[in-house]
SEGU-851135 format. One line per field, with one value per atom (N, C-alpha, C, O, CB): x, y negated, z; atom name; residue in one letter; residue number from 1. Coordinates in nm, 2 decimals. Glycine has a CB too. Layout:
east <- c(X,...) $
north <- c(Y,...) $
up <- c(Z,...) $
drenza <- c(CA,...) $
lumnu <- c(A,...) $
lumlo <- c(NUM,...) $
This chain:
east <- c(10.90,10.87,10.95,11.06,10.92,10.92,10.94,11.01,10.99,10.84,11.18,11.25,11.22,11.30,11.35,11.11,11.09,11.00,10.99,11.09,10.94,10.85,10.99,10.99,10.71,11.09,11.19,11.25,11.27,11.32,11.28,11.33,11.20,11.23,11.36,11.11,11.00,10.99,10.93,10.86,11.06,11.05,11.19,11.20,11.05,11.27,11.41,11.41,11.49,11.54,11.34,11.33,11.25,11.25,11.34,11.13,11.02,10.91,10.81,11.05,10.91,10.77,10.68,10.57,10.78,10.69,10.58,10.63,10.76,10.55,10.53,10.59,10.50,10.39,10.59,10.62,10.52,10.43,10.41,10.55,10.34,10.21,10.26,10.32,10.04,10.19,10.26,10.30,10.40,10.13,10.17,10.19,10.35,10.43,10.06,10.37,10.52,10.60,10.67,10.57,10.63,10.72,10.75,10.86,10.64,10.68,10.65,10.76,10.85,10.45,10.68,10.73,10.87,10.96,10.65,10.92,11.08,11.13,11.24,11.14,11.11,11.19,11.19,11.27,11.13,11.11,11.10,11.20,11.27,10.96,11.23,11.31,11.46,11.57,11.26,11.45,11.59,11.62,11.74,11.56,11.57,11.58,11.62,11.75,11.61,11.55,11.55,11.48,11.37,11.57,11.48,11.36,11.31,11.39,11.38,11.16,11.11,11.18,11.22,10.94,11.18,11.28,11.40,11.43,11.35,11.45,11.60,11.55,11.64,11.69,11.47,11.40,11.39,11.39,11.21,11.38,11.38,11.47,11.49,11.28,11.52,11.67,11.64,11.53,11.74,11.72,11.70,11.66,11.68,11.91,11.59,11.54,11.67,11.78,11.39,11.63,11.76,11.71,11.80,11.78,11.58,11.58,11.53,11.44,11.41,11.58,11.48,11.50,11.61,11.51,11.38,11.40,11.47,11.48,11.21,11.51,11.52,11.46,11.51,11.52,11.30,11.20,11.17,11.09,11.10,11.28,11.27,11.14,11.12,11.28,11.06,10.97,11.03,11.15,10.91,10.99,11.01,10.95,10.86,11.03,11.01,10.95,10.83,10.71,11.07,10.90,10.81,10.76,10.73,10.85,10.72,10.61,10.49,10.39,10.65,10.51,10.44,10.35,10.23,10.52,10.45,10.39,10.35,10.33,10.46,10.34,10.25,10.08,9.99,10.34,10.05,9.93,9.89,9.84,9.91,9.92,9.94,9.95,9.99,10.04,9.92,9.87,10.00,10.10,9.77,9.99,10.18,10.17,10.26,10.24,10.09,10.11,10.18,10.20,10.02,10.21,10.29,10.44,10.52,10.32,10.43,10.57,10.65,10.60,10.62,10.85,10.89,10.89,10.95,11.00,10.83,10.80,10.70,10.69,10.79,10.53,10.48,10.44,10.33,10.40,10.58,10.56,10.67,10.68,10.60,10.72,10.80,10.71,10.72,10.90,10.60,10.51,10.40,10.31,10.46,10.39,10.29,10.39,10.42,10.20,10.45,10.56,10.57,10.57,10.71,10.58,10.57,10.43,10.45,10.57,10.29,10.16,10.20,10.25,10.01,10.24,10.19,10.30,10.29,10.19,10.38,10.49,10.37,10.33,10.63,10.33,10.23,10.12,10.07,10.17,10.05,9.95,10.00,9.95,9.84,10.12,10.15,10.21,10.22,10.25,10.25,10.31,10.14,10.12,10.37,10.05,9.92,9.88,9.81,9.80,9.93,9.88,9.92,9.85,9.91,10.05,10.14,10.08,10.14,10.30) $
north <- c(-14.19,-14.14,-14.22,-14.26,-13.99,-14.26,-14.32,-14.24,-14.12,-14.36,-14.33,-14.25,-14.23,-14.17,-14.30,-14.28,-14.23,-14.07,-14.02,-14.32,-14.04,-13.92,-13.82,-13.70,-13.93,-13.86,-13.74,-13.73,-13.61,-13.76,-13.84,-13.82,-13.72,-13.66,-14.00,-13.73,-13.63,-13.52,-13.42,-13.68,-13.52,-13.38,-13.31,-13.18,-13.39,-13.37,-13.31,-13.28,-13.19,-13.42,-13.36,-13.33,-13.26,-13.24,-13.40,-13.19,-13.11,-13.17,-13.10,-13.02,-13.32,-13.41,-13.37,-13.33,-13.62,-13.36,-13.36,-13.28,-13.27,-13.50,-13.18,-13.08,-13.06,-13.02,-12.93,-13.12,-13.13,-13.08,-12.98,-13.11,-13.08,-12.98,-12.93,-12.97,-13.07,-12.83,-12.73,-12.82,-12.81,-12.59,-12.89,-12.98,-13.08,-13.09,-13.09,-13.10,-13.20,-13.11,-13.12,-13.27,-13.00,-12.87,-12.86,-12.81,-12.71,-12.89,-12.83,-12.91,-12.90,-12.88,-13.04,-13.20,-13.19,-13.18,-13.42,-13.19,-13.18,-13.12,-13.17,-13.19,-12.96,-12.87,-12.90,-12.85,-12.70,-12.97,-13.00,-13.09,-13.08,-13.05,-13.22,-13.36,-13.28,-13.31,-13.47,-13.23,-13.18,-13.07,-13.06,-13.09,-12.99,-12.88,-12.82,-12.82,-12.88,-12.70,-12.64,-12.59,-12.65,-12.68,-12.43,-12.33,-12.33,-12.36,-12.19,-12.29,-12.35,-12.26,-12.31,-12.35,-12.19,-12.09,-12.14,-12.10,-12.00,-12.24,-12.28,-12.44,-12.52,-12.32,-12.45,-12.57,-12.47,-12.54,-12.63,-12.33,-12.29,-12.18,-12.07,-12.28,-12.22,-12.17,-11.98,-11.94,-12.29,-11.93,-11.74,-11.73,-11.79,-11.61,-11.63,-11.58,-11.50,-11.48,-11.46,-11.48,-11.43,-11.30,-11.23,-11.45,-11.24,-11.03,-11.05,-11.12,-10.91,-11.00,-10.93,-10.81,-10.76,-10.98,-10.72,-10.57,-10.55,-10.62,-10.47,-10.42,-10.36,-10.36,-10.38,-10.28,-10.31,-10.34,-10.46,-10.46,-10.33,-10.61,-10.73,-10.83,-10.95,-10.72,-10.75,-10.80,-10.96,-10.94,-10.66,-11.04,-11.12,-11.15,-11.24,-11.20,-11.06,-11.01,-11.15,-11.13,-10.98,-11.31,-11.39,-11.40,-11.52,-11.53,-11.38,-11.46,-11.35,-11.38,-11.53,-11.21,-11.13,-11.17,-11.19,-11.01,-11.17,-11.17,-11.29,-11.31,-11.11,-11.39,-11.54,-11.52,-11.60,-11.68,-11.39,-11.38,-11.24,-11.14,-11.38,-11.24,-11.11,-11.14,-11.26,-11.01,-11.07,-11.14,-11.15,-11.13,-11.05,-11.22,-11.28,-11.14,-11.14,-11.49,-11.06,-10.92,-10.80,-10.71,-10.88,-10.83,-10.72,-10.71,-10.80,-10.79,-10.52,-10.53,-10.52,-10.52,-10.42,-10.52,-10.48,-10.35,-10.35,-10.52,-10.25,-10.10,-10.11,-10.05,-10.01,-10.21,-10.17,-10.23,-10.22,-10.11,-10.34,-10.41,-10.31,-10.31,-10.62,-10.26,-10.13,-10.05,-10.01,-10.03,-10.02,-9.93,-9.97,-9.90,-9.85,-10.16,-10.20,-10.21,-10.09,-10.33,-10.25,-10.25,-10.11,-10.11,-10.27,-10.00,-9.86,-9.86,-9.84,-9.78,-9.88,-9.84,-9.94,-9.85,-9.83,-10.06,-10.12,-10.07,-10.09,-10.29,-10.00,-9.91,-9.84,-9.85,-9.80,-9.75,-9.60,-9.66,-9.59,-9.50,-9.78,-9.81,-9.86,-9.83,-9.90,-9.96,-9.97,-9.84,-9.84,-10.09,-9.76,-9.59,-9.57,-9.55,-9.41,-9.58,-9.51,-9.57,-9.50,-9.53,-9.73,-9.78,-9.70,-9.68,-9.91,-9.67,-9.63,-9.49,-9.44,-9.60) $
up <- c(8.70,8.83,8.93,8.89,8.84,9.03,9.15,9.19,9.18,9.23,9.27,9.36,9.49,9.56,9.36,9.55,9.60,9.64,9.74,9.62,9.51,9.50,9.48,9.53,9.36,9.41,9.41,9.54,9.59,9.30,9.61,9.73,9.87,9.97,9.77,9.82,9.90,9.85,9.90,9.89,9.72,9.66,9.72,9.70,9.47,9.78,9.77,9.93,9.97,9.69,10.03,10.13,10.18,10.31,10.16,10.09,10.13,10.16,10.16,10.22,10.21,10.27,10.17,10.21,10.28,10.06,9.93,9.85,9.83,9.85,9.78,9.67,9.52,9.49,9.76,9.43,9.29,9.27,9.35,9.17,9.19,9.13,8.97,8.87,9.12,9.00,8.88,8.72,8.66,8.85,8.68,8.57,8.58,8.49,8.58,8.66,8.68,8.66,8.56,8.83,8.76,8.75,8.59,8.56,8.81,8.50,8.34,8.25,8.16,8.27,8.39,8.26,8.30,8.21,8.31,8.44,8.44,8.43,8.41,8.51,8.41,8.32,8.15,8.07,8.35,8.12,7.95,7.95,7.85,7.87,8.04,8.06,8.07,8.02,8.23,8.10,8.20,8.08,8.09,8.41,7.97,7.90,7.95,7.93,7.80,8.06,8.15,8.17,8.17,8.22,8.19,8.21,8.33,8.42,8.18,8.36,8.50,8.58,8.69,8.52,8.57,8.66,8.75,8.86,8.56,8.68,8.69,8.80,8.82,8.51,8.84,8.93,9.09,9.19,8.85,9.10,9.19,9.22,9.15,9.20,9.34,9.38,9.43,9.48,9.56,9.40,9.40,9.59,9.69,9.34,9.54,9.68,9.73,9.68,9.66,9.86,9.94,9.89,9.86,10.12,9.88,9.91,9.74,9.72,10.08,9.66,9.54,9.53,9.50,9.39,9.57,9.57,9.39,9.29,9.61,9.42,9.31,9.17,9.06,9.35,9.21,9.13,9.04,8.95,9.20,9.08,9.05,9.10,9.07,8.90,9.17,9.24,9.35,9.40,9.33,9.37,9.47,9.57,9.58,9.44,9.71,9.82,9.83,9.82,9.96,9.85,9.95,9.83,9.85,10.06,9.69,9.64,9.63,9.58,9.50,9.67,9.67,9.82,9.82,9.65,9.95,10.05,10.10,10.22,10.12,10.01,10.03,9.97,9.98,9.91,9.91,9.88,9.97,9.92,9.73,10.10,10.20,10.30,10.31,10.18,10.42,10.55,10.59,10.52,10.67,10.75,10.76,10.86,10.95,10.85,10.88,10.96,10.94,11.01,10.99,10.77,10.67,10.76,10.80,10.48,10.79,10.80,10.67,10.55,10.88,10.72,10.59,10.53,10.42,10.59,10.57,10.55,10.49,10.38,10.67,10.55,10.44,10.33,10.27,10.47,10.32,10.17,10.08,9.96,10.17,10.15,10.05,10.01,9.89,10.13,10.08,10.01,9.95,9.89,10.09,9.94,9.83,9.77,9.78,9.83,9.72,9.60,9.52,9.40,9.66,9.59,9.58,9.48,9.36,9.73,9.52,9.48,9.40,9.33,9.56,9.34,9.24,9.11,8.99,9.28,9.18,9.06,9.01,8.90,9.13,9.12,9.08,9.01,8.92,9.23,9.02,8.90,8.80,8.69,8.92,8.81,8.65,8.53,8.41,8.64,8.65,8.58,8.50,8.38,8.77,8.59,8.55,8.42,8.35,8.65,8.36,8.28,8.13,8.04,8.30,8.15,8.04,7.95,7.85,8.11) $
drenza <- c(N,CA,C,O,CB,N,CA,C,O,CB,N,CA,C,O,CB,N,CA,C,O,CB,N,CA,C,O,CB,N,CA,C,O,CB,N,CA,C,O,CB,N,CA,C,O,CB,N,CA,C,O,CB,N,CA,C,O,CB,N,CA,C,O,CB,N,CA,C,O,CB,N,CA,C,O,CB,N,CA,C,O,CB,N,CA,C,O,CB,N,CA,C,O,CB,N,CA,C,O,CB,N,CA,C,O,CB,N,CA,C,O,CB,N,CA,C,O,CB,N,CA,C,O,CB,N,CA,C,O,CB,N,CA,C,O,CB,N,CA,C,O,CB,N,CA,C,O,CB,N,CA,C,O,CB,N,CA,C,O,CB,N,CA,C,O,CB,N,CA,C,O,CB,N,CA,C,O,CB,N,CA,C,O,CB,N,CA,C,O,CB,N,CA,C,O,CB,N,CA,C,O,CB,N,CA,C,O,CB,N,CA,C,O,CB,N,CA,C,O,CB,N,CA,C,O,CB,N,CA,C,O,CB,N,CA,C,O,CB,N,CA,C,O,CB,N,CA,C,O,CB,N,CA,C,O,CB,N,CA,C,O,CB,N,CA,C,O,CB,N,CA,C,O,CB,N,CA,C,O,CB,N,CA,C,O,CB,N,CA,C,O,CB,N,CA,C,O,CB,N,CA,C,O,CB,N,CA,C,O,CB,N,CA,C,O,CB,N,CA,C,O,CB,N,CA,C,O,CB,N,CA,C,O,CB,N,CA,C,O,CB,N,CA,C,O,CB,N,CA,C,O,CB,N,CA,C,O,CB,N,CA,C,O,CB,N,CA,C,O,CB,N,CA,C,O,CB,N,CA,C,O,CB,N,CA,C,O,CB,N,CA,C,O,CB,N,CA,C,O,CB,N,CA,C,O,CB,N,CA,C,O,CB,N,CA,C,O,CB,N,CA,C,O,CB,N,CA,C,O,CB,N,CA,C,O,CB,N,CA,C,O,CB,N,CA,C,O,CB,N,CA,C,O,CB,N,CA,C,O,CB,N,CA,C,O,CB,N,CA,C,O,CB,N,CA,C,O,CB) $
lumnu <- c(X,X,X,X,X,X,X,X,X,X,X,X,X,X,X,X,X,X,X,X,X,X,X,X,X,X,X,X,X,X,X,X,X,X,X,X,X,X,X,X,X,X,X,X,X,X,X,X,X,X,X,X,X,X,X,X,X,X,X,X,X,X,X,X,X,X,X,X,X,X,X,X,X,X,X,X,X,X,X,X,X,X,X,X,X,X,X,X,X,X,X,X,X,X,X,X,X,X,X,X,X,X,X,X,X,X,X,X,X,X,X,X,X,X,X,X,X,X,X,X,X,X,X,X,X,X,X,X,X,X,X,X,X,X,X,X,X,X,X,X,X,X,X,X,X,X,X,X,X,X,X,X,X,X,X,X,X,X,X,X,X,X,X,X,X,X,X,X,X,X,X,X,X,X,X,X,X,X,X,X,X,X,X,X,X,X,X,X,X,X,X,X,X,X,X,X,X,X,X,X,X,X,X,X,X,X,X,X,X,X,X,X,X,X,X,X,X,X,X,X,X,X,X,X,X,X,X,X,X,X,X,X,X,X,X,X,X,X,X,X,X,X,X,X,X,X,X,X,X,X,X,X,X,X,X,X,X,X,X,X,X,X,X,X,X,X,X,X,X,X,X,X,X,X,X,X,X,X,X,X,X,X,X,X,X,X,X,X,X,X,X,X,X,X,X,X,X,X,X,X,X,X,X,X,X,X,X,X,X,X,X,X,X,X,X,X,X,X,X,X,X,X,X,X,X,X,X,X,X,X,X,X,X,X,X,X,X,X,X,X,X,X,X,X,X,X,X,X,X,X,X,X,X,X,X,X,X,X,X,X,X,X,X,X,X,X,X,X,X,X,X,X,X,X,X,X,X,X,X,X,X,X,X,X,X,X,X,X,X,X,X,X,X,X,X,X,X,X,X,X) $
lumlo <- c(1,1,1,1,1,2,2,2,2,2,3,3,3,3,3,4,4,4,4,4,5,5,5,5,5,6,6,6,6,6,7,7,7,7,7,8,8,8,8,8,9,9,9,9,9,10,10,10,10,10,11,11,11,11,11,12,12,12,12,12,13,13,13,13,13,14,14,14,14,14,15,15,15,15,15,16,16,16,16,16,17,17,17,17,17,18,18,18,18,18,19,19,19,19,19,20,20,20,20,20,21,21,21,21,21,22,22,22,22,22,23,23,23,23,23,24,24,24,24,24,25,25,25,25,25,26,26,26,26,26,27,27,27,27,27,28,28,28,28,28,29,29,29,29,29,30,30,30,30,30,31,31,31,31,31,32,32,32,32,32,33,33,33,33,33,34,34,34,34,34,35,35,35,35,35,36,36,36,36,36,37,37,37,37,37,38,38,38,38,38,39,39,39,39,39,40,40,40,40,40,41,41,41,41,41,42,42,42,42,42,43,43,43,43,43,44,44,44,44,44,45,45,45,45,45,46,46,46,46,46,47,47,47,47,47,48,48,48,48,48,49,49,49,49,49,50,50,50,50,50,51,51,51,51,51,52,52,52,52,52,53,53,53,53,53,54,54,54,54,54,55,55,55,55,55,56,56,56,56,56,57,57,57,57,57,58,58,58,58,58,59,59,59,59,59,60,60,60,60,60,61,61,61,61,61,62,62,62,62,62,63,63,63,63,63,64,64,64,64,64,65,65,65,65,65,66,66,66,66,66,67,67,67,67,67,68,68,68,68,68,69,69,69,69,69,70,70,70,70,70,71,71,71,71,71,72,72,72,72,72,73,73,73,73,73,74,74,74,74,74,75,75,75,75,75,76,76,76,76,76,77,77,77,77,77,78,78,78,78,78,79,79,79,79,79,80,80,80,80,80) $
């Protein structure tokens, strides 16, 4: 890998694709997890507010992503 592609990686200009994410946590023996730094809010639920609300309009307040969080409790309760 070119230093310069890590240096775009580290400054945000450019951001790997998921296949690389894979290869450098296997290089590094390192779970992919550990490539990305903790969110500031993790509700309770262990949900992670921004990766929920990156597939959700940017019009969501924070009240009513408390209450999607809420319904997706109440359907997976329903699964059980």
């Amino acid at each position: 890998m070119a230093h310069n592609t890590i240096s775009f990686y580290e400054s945000g200009t450019n951001e790997p694709e998921q296949d690389m994410l894979f290869k450098l946590a296997k290089a590094f023996e390192i779970s992919i997890n550990d490539l990305f730094p903790p969110t500031k809010k993790s509700d309770k639920r262990g949900y992670k507010s921004e990766l929920l609300a990156a597939h959700i309009d940017d019009d969501v307040t924070e009240d009513q992503m408390d209450d999607i969080l809420k319904y997706i409790d109440f359907i997976k309760s329903q699964n059980k």
